[in-house]
C-alpha positions in Angstrom: 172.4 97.2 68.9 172.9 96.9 65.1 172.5 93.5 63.0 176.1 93.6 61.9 176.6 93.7 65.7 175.3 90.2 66.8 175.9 88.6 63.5 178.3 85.9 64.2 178.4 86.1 68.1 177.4 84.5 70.7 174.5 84.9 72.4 175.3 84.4 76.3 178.0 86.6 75.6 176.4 89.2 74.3 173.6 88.8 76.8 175.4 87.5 79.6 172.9 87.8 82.8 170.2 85.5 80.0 171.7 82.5 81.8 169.7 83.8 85.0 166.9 84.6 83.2 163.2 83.1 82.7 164.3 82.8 78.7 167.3 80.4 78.9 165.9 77.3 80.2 162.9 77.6 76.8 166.2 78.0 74.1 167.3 75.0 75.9 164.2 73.2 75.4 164.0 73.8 71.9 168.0 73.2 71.1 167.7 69.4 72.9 164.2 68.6 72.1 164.0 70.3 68.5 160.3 71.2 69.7 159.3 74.9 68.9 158.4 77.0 72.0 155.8 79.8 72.7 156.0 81.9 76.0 155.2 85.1 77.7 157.2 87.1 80.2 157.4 90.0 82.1 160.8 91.8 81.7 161.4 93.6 85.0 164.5 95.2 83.0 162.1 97.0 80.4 159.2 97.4 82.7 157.4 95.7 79.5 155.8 92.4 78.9 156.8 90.4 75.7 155.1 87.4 73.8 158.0 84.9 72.3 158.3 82.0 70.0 160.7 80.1 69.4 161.7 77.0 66.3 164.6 74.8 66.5 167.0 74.7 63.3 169.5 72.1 62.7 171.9 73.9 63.5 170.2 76.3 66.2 167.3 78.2 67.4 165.4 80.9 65.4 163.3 83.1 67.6 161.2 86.5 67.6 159.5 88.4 70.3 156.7 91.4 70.2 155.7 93.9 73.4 152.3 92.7 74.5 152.5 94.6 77.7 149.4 97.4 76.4 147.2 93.5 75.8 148.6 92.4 79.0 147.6 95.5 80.8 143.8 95.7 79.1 144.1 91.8 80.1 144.5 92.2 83.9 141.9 95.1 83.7 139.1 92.9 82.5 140.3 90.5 84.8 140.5 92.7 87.8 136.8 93.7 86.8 135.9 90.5 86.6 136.9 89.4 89.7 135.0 92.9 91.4 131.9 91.8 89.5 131.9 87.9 90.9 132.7 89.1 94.7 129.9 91.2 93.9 128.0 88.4 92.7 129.2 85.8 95.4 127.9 88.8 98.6 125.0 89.7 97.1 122.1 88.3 98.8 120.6 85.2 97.9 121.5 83.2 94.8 122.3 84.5 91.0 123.3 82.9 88.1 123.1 83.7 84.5 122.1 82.1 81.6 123.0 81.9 77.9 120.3 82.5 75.2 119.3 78.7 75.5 118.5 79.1 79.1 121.8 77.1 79.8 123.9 78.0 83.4 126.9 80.0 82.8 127.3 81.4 86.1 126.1 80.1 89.2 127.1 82.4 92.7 127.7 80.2 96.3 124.7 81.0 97.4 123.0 79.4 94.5 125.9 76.2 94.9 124.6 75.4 98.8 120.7 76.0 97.7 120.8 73.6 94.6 122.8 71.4 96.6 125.5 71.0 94.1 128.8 72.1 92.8 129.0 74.8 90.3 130.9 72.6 87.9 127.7 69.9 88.3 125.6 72.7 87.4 127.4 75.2 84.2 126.1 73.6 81.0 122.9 72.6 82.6 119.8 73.8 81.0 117.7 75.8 83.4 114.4 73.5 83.1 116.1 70.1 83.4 118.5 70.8 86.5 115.1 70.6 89.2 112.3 67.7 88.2 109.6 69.9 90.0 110.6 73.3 89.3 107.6 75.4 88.8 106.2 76.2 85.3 105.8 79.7 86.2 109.5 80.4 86.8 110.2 78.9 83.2 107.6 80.9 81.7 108.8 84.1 83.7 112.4 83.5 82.6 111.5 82.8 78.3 109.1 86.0 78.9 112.4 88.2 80.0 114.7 86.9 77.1 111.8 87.2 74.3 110.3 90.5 75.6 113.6 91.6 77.0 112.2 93.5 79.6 112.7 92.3 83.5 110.6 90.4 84.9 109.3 89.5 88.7 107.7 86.7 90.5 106.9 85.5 93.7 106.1 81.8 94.3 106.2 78.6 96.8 108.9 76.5 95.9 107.9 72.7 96.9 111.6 72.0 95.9 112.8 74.3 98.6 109.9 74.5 100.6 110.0 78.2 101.2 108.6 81.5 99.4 111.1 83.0 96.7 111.1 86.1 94.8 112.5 86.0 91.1 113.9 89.0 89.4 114.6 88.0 85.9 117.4 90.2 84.0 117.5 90.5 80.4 121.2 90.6 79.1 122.9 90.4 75.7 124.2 87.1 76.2 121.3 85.3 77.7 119.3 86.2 81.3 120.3 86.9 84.7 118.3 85.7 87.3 118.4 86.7 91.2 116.0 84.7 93.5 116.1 85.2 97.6 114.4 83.4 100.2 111.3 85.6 101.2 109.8 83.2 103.6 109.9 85.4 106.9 108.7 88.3 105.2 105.9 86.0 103.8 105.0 85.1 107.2 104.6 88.6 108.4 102.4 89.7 105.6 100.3 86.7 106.4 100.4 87.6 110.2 99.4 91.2 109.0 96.4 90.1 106.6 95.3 87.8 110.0 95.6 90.9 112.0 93.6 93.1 109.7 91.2 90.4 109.2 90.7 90.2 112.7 90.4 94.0 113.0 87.8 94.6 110.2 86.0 91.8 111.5 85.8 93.4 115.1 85.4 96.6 113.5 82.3 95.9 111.4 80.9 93.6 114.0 80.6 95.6 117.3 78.0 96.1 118.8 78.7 99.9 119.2 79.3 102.6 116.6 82.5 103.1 115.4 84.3 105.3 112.7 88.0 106.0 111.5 88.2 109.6 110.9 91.7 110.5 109.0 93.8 113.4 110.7 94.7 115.4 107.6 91.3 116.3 106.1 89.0 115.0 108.9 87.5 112.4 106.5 85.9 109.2 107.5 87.4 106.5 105.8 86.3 103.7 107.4 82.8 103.5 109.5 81.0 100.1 111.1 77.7 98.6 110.5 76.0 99.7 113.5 77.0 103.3 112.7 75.4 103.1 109.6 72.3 101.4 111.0 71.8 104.6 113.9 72.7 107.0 111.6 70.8 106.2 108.9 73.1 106.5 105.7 74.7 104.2 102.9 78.5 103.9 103.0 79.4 105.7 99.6 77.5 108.4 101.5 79.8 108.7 104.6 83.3 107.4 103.5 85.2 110.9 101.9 83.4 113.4 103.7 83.9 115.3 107.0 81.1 115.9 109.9 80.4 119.0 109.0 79.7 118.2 105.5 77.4 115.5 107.1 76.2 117.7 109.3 76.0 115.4 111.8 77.8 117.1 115.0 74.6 119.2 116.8 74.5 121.9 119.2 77.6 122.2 121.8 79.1 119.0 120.7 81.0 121.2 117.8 82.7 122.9 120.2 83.2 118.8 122.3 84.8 117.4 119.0 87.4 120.5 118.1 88.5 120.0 121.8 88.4 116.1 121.1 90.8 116.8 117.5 93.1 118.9 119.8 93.6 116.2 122.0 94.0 113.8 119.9 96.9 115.3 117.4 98.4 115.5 120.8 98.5 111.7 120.7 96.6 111.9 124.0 92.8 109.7 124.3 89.7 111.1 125.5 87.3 109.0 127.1 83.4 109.0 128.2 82.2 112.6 126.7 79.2 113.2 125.8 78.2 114.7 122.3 74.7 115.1 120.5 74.8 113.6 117.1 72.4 114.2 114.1 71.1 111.7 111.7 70.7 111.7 108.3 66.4 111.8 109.5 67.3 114.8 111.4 67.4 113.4 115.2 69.0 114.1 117.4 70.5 111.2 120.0 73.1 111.4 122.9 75.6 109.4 123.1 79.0 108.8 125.2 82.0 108.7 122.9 85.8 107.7 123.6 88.2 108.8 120.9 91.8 108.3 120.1 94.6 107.9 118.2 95.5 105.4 115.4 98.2 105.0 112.5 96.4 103.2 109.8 97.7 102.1 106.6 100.5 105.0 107.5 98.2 107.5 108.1 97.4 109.3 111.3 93.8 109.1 112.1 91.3 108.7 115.4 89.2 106.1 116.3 86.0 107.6 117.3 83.9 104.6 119.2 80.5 105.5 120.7 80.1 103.6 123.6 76.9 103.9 124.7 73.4 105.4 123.2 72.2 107.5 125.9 69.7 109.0 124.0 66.6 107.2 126.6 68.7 108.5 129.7 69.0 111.7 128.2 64.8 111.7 127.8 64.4 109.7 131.2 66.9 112.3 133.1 65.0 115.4 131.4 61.3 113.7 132.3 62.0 113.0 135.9 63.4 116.8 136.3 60.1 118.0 134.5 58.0 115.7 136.9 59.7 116.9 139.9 58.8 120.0 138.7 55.3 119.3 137.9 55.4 117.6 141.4 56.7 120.9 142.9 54.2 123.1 141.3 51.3 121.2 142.3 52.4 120.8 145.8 52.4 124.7 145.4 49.6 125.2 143.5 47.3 122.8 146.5 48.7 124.9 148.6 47.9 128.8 147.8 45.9 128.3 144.3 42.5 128.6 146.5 44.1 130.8 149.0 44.3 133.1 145.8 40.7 132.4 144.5 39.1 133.4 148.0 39.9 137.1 147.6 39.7 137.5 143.9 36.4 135.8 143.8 35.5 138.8 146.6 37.2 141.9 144.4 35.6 140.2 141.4 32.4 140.5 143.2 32.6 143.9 144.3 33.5 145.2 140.6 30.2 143.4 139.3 28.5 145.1 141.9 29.9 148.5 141.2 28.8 148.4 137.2 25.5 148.2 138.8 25.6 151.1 140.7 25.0 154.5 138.4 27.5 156.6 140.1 29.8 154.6 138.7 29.0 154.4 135.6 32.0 156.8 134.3 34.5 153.7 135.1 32.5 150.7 133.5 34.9 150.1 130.5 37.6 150.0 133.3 36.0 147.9 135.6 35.2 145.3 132.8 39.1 145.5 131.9 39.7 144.7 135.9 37.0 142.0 135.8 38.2 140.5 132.2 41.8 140.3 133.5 40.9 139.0 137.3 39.1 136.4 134.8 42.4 136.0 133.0 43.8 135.3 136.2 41.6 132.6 137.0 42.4 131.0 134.4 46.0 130.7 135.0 45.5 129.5 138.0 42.8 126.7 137.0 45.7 125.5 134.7 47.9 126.2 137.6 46.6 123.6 139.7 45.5 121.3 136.4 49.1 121.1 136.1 49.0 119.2 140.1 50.4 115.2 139.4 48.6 114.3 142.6 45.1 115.5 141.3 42.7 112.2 140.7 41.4 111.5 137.3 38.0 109.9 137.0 38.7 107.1 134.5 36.1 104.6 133.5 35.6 102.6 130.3 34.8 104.5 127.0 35.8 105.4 123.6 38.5 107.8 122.6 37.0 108.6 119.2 33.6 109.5 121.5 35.3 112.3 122.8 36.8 113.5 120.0 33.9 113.7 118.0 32.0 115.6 120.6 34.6 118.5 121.1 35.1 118.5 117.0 32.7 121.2 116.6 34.3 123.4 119.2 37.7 122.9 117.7 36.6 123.3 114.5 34.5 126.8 114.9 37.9 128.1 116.8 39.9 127.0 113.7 37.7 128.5 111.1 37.0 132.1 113.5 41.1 132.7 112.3 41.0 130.8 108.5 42.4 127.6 109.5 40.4 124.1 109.6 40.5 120.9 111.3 40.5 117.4 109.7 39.7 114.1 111.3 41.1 110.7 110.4 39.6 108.4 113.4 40.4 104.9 113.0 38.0 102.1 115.3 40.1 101.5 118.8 39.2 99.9 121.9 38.0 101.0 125.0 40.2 102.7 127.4 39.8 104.2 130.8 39.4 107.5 130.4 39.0 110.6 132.5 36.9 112.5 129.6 37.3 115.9 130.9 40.9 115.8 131.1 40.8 114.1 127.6 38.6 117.1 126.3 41.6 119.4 127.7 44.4 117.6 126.6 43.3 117.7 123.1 42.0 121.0 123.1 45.5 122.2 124.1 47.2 120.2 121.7 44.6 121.7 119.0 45.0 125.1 120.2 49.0 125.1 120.0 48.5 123.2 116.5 46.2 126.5 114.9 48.4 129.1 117.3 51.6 127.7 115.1 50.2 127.6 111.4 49.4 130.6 109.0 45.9 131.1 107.8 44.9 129.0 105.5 46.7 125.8 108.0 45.0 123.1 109.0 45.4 120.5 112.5 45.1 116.8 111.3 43.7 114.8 114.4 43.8 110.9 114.0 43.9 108.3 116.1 45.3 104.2 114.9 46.6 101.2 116.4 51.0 101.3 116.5 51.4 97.6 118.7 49.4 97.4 122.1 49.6 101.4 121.9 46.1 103.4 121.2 47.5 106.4 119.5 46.4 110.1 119.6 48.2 112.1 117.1 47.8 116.0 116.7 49.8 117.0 113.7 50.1 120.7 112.4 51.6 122.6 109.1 53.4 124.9 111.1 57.5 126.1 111.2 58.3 123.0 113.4 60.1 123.4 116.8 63.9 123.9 117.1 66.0 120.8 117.6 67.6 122.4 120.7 64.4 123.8 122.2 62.5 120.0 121.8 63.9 118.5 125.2 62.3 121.5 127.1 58.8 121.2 125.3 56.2 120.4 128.5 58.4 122.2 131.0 56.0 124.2 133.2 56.3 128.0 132.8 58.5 127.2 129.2 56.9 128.5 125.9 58.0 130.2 122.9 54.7 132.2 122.5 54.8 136.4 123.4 51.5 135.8 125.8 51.7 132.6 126.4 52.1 130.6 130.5 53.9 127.8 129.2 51.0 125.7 131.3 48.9 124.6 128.2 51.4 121.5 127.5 52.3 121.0 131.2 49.1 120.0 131.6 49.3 118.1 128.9 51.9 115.6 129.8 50.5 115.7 133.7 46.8 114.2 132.2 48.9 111.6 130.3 51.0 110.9 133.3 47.8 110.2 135.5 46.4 107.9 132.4 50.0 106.4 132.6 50.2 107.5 129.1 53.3 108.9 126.9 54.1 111.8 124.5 56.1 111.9 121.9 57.3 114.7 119.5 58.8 114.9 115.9 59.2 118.2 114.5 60.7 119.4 110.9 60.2 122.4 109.1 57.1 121.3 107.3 55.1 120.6 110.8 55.1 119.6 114.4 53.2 116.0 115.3 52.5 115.0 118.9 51.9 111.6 119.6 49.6 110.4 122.8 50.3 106.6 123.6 47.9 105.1 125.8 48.6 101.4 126.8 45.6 99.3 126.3 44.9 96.8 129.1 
């Protein structure tokens, strides 16, 4: 409508429906009171929202109005986002509130309210460091930290105020700092029952009084191996932890062939119990041992624990010496029985032949009856060894000195050593008297001797000593040869076993039989620098 339109005219009956309206009861505020009146409204007319303000006059009301609806619609957006941001705030877990640059509350959530134990109004306005007497230095210094560095900060603490465990996140904002804290009490506890449960584990795990290791599935790494292992096996640690068996090379013989089939069954989540594998140490021996392996998760990784159960390492030796004794027992049952039943007619052929070199119409077949005779003496031979070998023959002991003997069959040894370039040394240290069967002394060490020069190049030479190792007299025969095969050491003083092209595999049969009547022991180590043989005779 134009000015000259209204000028002059009444309002209510230009605008007749403003009697119904949210405006008339303001104009009639300001005509009776003479007060001046300021008021929004939504016009449901104009779809629009106006601002209005209104002054009495004396002799009526003067009044202007602007469209605010684009403010009042920005208005209700930042309220509407407000309002999405505080039920945010008010469900997210645990407590918020925010601070202003002075560390004062400007926001506290419910969460926060029913933890402080206080209304929100009690606590806006509040600086942060006076609202809680004992509140924990840390948090303060965590909270000035984020505002100064403006960088977020973290922090997990016991809160005596609260009595539980609560984790801080500390917000940096333009206006001040946000700070989220949650009660982290039950996942406290757990870690703590975790760290108990590891504690417990590692202690088992290094104290057990078996060999253990943790061997990771990916790479077949050890990561983790006990004290025990380390003692049998003879390394350090940082020698061990990162590297495989192979690269140890500790798996020996057929046991390779055991542990693939032990991996197989384990990535199948399934256990394998009581096998038995031959391990190698670091020195280079070899022990047996019965090993249970299976699977565990550790640290999120799949991995096996391999647990030896049992060193069976002297079973292994006992088992293999009672088979060779029965054996021994065996052949010298045999050999008591037929050995002489054998001499008899040899003795007679061996006559006959002598006999015949005598004679001149034989003299054409000399050189072949001394090859007849020389091997019928061969024979003899074998079959003195034959029944040498006999566990039931009786040994003559008496009283006397071990070094005696040696000494007295030196200079045999020694003029068989230097007929092939090789030499003998002695290192005899004082010992007492032990009872002795000297002839089967003489042939014990003469076989050991013999084996010693048969194993070495020219040039080689047999140390012989004897020493003192406890309440053990010990005979030691030690070479400069190859050295015997790991896998070929167990069989060493079978009867009828030898690794020689002419050999009997009698010489050390006999061997361990005269110890076994003197109720003495032999041991072996071998490398590739040498064989020793060790005699142990007890002294009473």
């Amino acid at each position: 409508m134009k000015p000259e339109e209204l000028i002059g005219k009444c309002a209510l009956s230009v605008f007749p429906k403003m009697v119904n309206s949210i405006v008339y009861p303001y104009f009639c505020k300001v005509m009776a009171k003479k007060v001046p009146v300021h008021f929004e409204h939504n016009s449901v007319q104009n779809n629009a929202w106006f601002e209005n303000h209104l002054y009495p006059l004396e002799d009526g009301v003067a009044g202007y109005c602007c469209n605010i609806t684009e403010r009042k619609q920005a208005e209700m957006e930042l309220q509407k986002s407000r309002q999405e941001t505080a039920d945010i705030l008010e469900s997210i877990g645990g407590g918020f509130v925010c601070l202003d640059d002075n560390l004062r509350y400007t926001y506290v959530n419910n969460t926060a309210e029913k933890m402080f134990g206080r209304s929100r109004e009690a606590i806006v306005g509040q600086k942060f460091g006076d609202l809680f007497s004992g509140l924990n230095p840390l948090v303060l210094k965590k909270c000035r930290q984020a505002l100064q560095e403006q960088k977020e900060q973290q922090l997990e603490i016991y809160s005596v105020s609260f009595r539980k465990w609560l984790m801080f996140l500390f917000y940096p904002t333009k206006e001040g700092v946000s700070i989220h804290f949650r009660d982290i009490s039950k996942r406290k506890q757990y870690e703590e029952a975790l760290r108990q449960s590891e504690v417990q584990f590692k202690t088992i795990f290094q104290n057990s009084p078996v060999m253990m290791a943790i061997i990771r599935e990916e790479d077949d790494q050890h990561i983790e191996v006990n004290q025990k292992w380390l003692d049998v096996m003879g390394y350090n640690r940082e020698e061990v932890i990162g590297h495989t068996l192979a690269e140890l090379n500790i798996i020996s013989g057929i046991s390779v062939k055991i542990w693939g089939e032990a991996n197989i069954r384990v990535r199948n989540n399934k256990k394998l119990l009581n096998y038995e594998a031959e391990f190698r140490t670091k020195t280079g021996d070899i022990i047996n041992t019965l090993i249970s392996t299976g699977p565990i998760k550790l640290h999120g990784e799949a991995c096996r624990l391999s647990t030896v159960i049992k060193d069976i390492t002297k079973e292994k030796k006992l088992e293999a010496e009672v088979a060779r004794l029965d054996q021994l027992r065996l052949i010298g049952e045999m050999a008591a029985g037929i050995g002489h039943e054998i001499r008899n007619p040899m003795t007679s052929v061996r006559g006959f032949l002598q006999l015949f070199l005598e004679k001149e119409e034989f003299f054409n077949y000399k050189s072949i009856f001394e090859v007849m005779i020389e091997e019928l003496d061969r024979a003899n031979a074998i079959i003195t060894e034959y029944l040498n070998v006999a566990n039931n023959k009786k040994s003559d002991c008496i009283e006397q000195k071990l070094n005696s003997i040696i000494e007295t069959i030196y200079p045999l040894i020694l003029a068989d050593a230097m007929e092939n370039n090789k030499y003998i040394s002695l290192e005899l240290t004082d010992l007492p008297g032990l009872l002795l069967d000297e002839k089967e002394i003489r042939q014990l060490l003469h076989n050991l001797v013999r084996n010693g020069l048969e194993a070495m190049e020219p040039g080689g030479c047999v140390t012989v000593k004897t020493f003192m190792d406890g309440d053990d007299a010990v005979l030691a025969v030690i070479d400069q040869g190859k050295g015997i095969k790991p896998e070929l050491l167990n069989k060493i003083g079978t009867p009828f076993f030898t690794t020689k092209d002419t050999g009997t595999g009698l010489g050390l049969a006999v061997c361990y039989s005269i110890a076994q009547r003197h109720k003495a022991k032999i041991d072996i180590e071998s490398s590739p620098a040498g064989t020793a043989f060790f005699v142990r005779f007890k002294v009473s």
